[in-house]
C-alpha positions as CSV (number, residue, x, y, z in Angstrom):
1,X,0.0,0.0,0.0
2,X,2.9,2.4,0.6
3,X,4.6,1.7,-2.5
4,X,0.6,2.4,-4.5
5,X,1.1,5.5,-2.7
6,X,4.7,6.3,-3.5
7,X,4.8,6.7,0.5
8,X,7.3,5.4,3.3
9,X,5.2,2.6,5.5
10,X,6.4,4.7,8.7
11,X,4.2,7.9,6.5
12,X,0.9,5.7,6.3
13,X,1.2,4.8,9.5
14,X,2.1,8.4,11.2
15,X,5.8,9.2,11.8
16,X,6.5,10.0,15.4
17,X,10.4,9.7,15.3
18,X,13.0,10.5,12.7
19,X,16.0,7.9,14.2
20,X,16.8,6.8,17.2
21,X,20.0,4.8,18.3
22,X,20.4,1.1,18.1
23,X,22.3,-0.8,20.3
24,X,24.3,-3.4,19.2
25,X,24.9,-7.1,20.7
26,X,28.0,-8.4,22.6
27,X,27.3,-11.9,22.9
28,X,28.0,-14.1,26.4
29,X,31.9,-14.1,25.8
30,X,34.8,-14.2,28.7
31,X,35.6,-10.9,29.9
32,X,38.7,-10.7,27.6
33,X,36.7,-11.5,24.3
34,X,33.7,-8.8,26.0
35,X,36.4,-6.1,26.6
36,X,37.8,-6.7,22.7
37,X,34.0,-7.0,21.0
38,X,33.2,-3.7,23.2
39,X,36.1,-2.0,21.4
40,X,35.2,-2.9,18.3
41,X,31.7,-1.5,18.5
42,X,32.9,1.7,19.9
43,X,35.9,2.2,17.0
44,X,32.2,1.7,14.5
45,X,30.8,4.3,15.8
46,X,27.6,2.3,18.4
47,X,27.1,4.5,21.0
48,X,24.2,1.8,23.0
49,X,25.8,-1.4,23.7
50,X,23.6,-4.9,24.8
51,X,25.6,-7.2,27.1
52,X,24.4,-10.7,26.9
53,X,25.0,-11.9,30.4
54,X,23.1,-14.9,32.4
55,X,25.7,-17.8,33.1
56,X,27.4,-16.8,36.0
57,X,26.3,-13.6,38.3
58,X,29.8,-13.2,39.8
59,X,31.1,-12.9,36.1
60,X,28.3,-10.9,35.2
61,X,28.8,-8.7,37.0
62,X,33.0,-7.8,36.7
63,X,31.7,-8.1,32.8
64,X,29.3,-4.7,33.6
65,X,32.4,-3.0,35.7
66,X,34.8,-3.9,32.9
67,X,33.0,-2.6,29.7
68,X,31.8,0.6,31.7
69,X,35.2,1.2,32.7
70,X,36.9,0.6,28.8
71,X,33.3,2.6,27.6
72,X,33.4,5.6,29.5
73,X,30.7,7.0,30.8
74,X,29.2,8.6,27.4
75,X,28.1,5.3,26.0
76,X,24.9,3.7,26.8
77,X,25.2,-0.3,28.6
78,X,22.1,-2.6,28.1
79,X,21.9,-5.7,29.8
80,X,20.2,-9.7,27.9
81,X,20.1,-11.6,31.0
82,X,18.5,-14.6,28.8
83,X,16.5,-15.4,31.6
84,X,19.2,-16.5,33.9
85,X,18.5,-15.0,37.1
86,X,16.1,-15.9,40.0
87,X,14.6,-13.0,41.8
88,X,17.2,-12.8,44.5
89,X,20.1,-12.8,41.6
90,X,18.4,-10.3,40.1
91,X,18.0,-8.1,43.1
92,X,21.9,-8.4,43.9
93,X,22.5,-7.9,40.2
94,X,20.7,-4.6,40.3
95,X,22.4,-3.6,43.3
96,X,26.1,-4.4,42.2
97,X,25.7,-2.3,38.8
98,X,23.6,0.4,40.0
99,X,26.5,2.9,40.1
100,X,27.6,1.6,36.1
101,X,23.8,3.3,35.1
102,X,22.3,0.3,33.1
103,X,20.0,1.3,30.8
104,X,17.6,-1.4,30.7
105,X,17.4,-5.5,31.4
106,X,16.4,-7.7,28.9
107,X,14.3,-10.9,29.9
108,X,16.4,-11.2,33.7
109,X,14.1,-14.2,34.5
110,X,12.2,-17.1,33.0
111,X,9.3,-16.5,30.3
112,X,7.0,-18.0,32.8
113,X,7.8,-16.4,35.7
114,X,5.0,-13.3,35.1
115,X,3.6,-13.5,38.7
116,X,7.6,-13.2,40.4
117,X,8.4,-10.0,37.6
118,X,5.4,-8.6,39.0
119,X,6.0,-8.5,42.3
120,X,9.7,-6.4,41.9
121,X,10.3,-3.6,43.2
122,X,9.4,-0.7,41.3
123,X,13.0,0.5,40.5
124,X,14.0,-3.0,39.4
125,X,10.8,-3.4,37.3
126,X,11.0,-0.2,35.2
127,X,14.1,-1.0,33.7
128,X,12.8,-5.1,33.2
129,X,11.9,-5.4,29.2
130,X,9.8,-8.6,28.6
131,X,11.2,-10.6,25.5
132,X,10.5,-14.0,26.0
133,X,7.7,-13.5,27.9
134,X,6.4,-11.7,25.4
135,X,5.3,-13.5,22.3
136,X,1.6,-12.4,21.3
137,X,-0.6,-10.0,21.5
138,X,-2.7,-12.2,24.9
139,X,0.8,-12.2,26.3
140,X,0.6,-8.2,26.3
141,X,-2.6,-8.3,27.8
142,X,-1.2,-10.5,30.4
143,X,1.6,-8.5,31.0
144,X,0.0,-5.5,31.0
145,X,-3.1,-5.9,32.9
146,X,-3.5,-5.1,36.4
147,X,-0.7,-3.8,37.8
148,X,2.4,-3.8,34.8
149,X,4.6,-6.8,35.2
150,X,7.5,-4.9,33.7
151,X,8.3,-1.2,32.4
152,X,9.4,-2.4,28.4
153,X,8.0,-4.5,25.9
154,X,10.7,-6.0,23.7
155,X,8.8,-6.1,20.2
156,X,10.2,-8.8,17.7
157,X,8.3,-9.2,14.2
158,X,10.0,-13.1,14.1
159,X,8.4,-13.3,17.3
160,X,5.1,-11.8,16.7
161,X,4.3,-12.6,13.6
162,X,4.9,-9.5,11.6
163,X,3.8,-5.8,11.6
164,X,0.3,-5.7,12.0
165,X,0.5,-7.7,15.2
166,X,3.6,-6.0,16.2
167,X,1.5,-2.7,15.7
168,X,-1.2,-4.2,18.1
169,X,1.2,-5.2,20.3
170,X,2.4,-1.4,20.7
171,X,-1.1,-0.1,21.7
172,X,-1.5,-2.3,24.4
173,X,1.7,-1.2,25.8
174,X,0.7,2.6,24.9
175,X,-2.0,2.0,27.0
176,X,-0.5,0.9,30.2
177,X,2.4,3.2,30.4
178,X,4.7,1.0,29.0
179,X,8.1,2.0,26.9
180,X,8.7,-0.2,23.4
181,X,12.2,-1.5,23.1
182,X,12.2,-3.5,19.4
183,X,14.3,-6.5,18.8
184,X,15.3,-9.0,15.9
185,X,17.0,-12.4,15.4
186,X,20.1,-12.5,13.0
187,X,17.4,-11.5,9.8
188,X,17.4,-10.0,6.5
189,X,17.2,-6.3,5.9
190,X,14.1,-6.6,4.9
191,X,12.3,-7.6,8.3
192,X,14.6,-5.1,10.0
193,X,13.7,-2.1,7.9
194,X,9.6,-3.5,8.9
195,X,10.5,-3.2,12.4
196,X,11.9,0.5,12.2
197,X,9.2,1.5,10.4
198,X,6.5,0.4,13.0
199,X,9.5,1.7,16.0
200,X,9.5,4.9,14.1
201,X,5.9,5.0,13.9
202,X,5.2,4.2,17.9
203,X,4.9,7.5,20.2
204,X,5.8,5.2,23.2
205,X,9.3,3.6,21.4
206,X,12.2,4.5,23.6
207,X,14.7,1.4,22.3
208,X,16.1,-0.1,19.2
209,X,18.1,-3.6,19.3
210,X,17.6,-3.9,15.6
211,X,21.7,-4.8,15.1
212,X,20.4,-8.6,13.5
213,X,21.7,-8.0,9.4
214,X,24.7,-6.3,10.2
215,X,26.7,-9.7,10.5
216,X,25.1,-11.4,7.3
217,X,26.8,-12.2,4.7
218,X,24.8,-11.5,1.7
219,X,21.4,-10.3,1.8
220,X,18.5,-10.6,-0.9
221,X,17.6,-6.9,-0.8
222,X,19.7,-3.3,-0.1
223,X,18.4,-0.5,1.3
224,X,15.7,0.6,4.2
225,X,17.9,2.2,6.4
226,X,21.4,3.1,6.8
227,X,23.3,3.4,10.4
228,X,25.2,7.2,11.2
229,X,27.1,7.5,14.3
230,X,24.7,4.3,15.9
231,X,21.7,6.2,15.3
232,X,19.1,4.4,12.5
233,X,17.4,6.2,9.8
234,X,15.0,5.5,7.1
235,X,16.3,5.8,3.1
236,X,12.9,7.1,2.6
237,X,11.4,5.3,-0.7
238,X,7.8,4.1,-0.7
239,X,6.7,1.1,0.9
240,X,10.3,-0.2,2.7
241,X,12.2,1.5,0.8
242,X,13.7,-2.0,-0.3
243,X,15.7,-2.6,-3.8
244,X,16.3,-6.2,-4.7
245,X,19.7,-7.2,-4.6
């Protein structure tokens, strides 16, 4: 429909934001491979970096003081806990790294545990973004009904099952106060370009983690976006913007 109307998607659907940052994945590495991947990402350019943490909290936590330390304070830390914690790790997490200003934490607990995420402390549970808790559009309900069980929703298209119900996704969280954060999987351009379009087109996104083509090695399509200094911008052509390859 964009492309009958010689429109960007984001256009159709109302543009609220013209780029935001996207942070950019270090995966669960030792603390030397952490410390080299972190400088790698900052001689690029990323400015938001996501620490996948979650096997052991000890480690996770000199992991945080390292990359803050080699960062500086100017760069913006994320935390993937892939679930790893229990709510007592996840309380003496939070209070080990609260002087390295986290931005956010990923998924700190199992999918299932809803009722325990709910229960956190305020503090704790703003920062929480559901991932794998949050799959569809009756897990937003769940999450968000009643009193929030976290303070993110961590969109995915893969996840979801496209835009449309990423879209419906986003309202429910508009309507409970909640901040978007969207995700990927390691996926083509053209799925990523989907998901900025419907970020850029949310009043409540705060977070991009849409890093997942940048380590392909061929794609099918070019275009959608290009990355400046971190920060993610449309091309602007009609529909996605997409060219075939």
């Amino acid at each position: 429909f964009g492309q009958y109307l010689g429109l960007p998607l984001v256009q159709v659907f109302g543009q609220h934001h013209d780029s935001l940052p996207t942070s950019i994945t270090i995966g669960i590495k030792s603390v030397t491979e952490s410390l080299a991947e972190t400088e790698e990402y900052l001689v690029r350019g990323f400015t938001h970096l996501k620490i996948k943490l979650g096997a052991s909290l000890d480690q996770d936590i000199e992991i945080v003081a390292r990359i803050r330390e080699k960062a500086g304070p100017g760069i913006t830390i994320r935390i993937d806990a892939n679930q790893g914690y229990t709510v007592s790790q996840l309380q003496q997490f939070c209070s080990a790294v609260a002087t390295y200003d986290i931005e956010l934490i990923e998924q700190p607990m199992p999918a299932a545990a809803v009722a325990e995420m709910r229960a956190l402390p305020d503090a704790i549970k703003a920062l929480v973004a559901a991932d794998e808790s949050l799959v569809s559009v009756a897990d937003a309900l769940r999450l968000a009904g009643g009193v929030p069980a976290c303070g993110i929703f961590n969109i995915k298209l893969m996840k979801c099952g496209g835009i449309y119900q990423a879209r419906r996704i986003a309202s429910i969280a508009q309507a409970a106060g909640i901040e978007l954060m969207w995700g990927c999987n390691d996926e083509s351009i053209i799925s990523i370009t989907g998901a900025l379009h419907a970020a850029l087109a949310a009043p409540n996104t705060r977070y991009l983690d849409l890093d997942g083509s940048l380590d392909l090695a061929r794609d099918v399509v070019r275009g959608g976006f290009e990355i400046k200094n971190g920060r993610m911008y449309l091309t602007g052509g009609p529909g996605l913007g997409l060219e075939r390859c």
